[in-house]
C-alpha positions in Angstrom: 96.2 79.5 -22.4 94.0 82.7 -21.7 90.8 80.7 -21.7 92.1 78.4 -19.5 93.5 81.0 -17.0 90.0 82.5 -17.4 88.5 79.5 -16.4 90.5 79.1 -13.3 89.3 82.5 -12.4 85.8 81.9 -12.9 85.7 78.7 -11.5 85.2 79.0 -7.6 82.5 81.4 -8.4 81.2 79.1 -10.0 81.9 76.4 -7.5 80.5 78.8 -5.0 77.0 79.4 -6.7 76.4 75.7 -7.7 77.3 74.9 -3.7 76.1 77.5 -1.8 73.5 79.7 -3.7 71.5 77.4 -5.4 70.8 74.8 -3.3 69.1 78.0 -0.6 67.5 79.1 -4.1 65.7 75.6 -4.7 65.0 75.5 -0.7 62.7 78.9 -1.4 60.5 77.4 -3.9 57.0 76.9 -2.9 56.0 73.4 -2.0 52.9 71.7 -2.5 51.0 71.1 0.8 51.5 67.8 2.8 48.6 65.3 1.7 47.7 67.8 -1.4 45.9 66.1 -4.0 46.3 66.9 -8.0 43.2 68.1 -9.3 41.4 65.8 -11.9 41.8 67.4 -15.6 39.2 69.6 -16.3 38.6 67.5 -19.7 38.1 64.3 -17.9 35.4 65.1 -16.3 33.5 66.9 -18.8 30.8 65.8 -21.7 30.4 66.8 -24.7 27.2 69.1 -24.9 26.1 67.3 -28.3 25.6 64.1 -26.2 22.8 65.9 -24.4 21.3 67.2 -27.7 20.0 64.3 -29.4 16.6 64.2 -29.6 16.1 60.6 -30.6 17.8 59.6 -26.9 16.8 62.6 -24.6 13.0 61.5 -25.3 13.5 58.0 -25.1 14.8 58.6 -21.8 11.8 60.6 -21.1 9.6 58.5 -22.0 11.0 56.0 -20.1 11.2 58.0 -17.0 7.7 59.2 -17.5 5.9 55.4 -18.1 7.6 54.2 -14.9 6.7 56.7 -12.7 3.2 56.3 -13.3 3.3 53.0 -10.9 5.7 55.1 -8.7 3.3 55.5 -5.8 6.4 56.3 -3.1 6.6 60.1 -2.6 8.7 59.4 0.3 12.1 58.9 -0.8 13.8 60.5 -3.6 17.4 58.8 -4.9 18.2 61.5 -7.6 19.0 64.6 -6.0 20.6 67.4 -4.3 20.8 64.5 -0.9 23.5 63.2 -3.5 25.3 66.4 -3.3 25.7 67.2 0.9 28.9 67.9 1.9 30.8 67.4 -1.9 31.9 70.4 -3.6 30.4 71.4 -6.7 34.1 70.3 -8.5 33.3 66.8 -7.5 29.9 67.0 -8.8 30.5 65.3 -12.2 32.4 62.0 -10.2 29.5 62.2 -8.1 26.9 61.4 -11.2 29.5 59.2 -13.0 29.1 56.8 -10.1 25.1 57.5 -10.1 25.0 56.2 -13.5 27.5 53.3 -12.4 25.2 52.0 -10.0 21.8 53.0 -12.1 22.9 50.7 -15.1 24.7 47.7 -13.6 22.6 47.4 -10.6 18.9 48.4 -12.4 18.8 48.6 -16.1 20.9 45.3 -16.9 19.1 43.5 -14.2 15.5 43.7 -15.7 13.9 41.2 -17.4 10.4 42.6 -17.5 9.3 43.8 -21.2 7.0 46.3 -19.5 10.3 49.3 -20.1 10.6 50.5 -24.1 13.5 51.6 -24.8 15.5 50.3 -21.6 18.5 48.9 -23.2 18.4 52.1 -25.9 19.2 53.9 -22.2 21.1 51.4 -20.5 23.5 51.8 -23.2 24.0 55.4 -23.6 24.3 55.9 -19.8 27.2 53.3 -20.6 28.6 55.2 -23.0 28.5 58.3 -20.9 30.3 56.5 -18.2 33.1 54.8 -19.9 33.5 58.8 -21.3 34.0 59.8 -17.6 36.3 56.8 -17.1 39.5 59.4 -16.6 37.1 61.5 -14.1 39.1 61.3 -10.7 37.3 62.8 -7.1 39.9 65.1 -5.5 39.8 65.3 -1.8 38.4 63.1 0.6 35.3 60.8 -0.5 33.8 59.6 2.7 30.8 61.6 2.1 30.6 60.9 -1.6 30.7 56.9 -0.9 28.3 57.9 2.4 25.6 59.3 -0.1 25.8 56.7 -2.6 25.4 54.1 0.0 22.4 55.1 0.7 21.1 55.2 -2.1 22.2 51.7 -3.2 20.3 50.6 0.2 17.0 52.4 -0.9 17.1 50.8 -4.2 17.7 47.1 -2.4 15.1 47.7 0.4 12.3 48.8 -1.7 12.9 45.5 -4.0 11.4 45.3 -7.5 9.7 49.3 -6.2 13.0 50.3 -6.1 14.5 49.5 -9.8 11.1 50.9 -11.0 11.8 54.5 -9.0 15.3 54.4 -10.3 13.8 53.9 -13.9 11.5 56.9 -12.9 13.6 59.3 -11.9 16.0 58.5 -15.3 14.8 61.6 -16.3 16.0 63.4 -13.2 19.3 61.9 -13.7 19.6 62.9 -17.5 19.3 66.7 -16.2 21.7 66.1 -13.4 24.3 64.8 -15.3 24.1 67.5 -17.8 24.3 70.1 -15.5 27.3 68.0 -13.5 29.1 67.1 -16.8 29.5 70.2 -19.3 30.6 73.5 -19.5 26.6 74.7 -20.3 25.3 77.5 -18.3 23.6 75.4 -15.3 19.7 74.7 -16.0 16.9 74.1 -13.7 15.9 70.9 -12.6 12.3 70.5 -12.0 11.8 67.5 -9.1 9.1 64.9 -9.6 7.0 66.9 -6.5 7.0 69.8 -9.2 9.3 71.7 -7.3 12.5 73.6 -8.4 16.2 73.3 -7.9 19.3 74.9 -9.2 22.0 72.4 -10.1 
């Protein structure tokens, strides 16, 4: 009987608080702002270091990059580099080379024929691997520029025809670098451009 006539006591406080005060308490929490994005996790777009390491594929690559670039006689355009990067913040970077390497395998590696590239599929499939790692990488913000820079490098590749692919194979190197910088947590490196001169990452 005495915790009942407690109760009844209690109770429009109670009743009060859940009605009144809390719903004003709820009202006062911060909200997010209107069209706000949820940053990416920082692990999805991230490598593992190690992947960089090997050897055995860093000088395949190399070598790759290296033989192909000797019939590279464009100095003129450039498709690996920091045009990739206007007007995307350095957070987006890594999406930004995950789609690079998209493009660089289906549309170039996979497509040649010619037995004039060692090592191409040794690459092609790496790069793959790397890519289907990033699969959980997610831009945040707005990607008109992103899909702007991209574009235009898809529409170098096509106009310069069989030139093209062969640039693209000689700048692999280039792109290894980038995406290693873009990818892990390393302190950033400098990337040396095929004119010999240097940029920061």
């Amino acid at each position: 009987m005495v915790s009942i006539q407690n109760w009844m006591r209690c109770s429009p406080a109670w009743i009060f608080f859940c009605f009144c005060c809390l719903p004003l308490l709820l009202l006062a929490l911060p909200m997010p702002p209107k069209g706000a994005r949820v940053a990416p996790a920082s692990h999805s777009c991230r490598l593992r270091k190690i992947s960089f390491q090997q050897s055995y594929i860093r000088n395949r690559t190399y070598t790759l990059a290296k033989l192909a670039s000797l019939s590279d006689q464009d100095t003129d355009n450039r498709l690996i580099g920091q045009q990739l990067y206007i007007n995307v913040q350095e957070t987006n970077r890594c999406y930004v080379m995950k789609r690079v390497i998209e493009i660089i395998v289906n549309e170039v590696l996979l497509s040649v024929t010619s037995n004039r590239y060692p090592y191409i599929h040794e690459v092609a499939q790496f790069l793959a691997a790397l890519s289907t790692e990033l699969s959980g990488c997610k831009f945040s913000g707005h990607r008109e520029h992103v899909e702007k820079n991209l574009e235009e490098m898809k529409d170098k590749i096509k106009q310069l025809g069989v030139s093209g692919k062969n640039k693209a194979i000689g700048e692999l190197d280039l792109l290894f670098d980038y995406l290693e910088n873009a990818c892990t947590e390393a302190p950033k490196k400098t990337v040396t451009s095929k004119g010999g001169n240097k940029r920061k990452n």
